[in-house]
N, C-alpha and C positions, 0 to 999 in steps of 0.2 A: 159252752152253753149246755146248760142238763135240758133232757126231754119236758121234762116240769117247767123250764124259762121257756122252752120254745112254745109248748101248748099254750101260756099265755099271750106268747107273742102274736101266736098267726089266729088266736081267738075271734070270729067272727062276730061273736053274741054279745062281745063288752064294747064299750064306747073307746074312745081311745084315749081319754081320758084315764077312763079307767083300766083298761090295758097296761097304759104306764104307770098306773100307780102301783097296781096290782106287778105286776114285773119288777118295779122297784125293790117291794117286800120280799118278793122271789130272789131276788138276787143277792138281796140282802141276808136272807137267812141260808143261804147256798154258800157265799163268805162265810156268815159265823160258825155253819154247823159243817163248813167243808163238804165235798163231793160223795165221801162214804157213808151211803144209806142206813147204814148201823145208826149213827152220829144224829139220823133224823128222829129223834123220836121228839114223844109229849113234851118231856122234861127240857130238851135242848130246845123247843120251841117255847117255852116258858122262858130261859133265860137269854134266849135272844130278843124276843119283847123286853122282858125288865132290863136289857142292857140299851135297848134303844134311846137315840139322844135327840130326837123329833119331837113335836109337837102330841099331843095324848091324842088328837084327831087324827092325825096321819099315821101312828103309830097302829091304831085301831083299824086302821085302812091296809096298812101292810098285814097286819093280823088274816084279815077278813082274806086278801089279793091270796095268803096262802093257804088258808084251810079252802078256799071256792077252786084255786090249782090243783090241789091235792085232791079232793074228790073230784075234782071233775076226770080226773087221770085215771082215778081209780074207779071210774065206772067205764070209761072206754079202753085201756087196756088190762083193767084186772089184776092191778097190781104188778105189772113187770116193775123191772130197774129203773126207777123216776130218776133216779141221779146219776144215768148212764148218762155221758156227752153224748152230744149229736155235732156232727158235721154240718159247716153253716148250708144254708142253701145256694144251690148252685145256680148261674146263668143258663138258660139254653141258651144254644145258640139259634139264629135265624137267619134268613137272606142276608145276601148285601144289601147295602141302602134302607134298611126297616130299621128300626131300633130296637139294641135288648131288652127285652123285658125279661123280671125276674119269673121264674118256675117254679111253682114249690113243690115240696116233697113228696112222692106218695108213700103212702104207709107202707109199702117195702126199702123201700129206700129209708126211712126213717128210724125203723129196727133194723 
């Protein structure tokens, strides 16, 4: 998973609806244009739209899922390495007898 799929994933602000859809897109264009940032540009994002085989509503929604990722990345860390992986999130652990609940990352842990 690149930093750019997770910030959609743990996204507070979208519906989850739209999280998934929006993540779809993401993922989708993470396949086509592959993990090296180079590879992400204007143009590879044009031809991964015109190569999509979905619906023109859905396909307009994976459009939307990555430009709304993309800057939203790019105003909270300023442009670092969006297509660096990230390690999934881990369990704390807690007592016995309590149940795990999932931890998520903090921003150290995440870069």
């Amino acid at each position: 998973m690149t930093r750019l799929e997770q910030l959609v994933r743990s996204s507070r602000r979208l519906s989850p609806a739209s999280r998934r859809a929006y993540l779809q897109g993401v993922t989708s264009f993470v396949a086509f244009a592959g993990v090296n940032p180079k590879g992400w540009t204007p143009a590879a994002a044009e031809r991964w739209f015109s190569s999509l085989t979905v619906a023109p509503q859905t396909a307009n929604l994976y459009l939307r899922g990555l430009k709304w990722a993309s800057r939203r990345y790019a105003e909270m860390d300023g442009g670092k390495d969006f297509a660096a992986p990230v390690e999934p999130a881990r369990v704390a652990a807690v007592g016995e007898g309590e149940k795990r609940q999932p931890r998520a990352l903090t921003v150290a842990e995440a870069k």
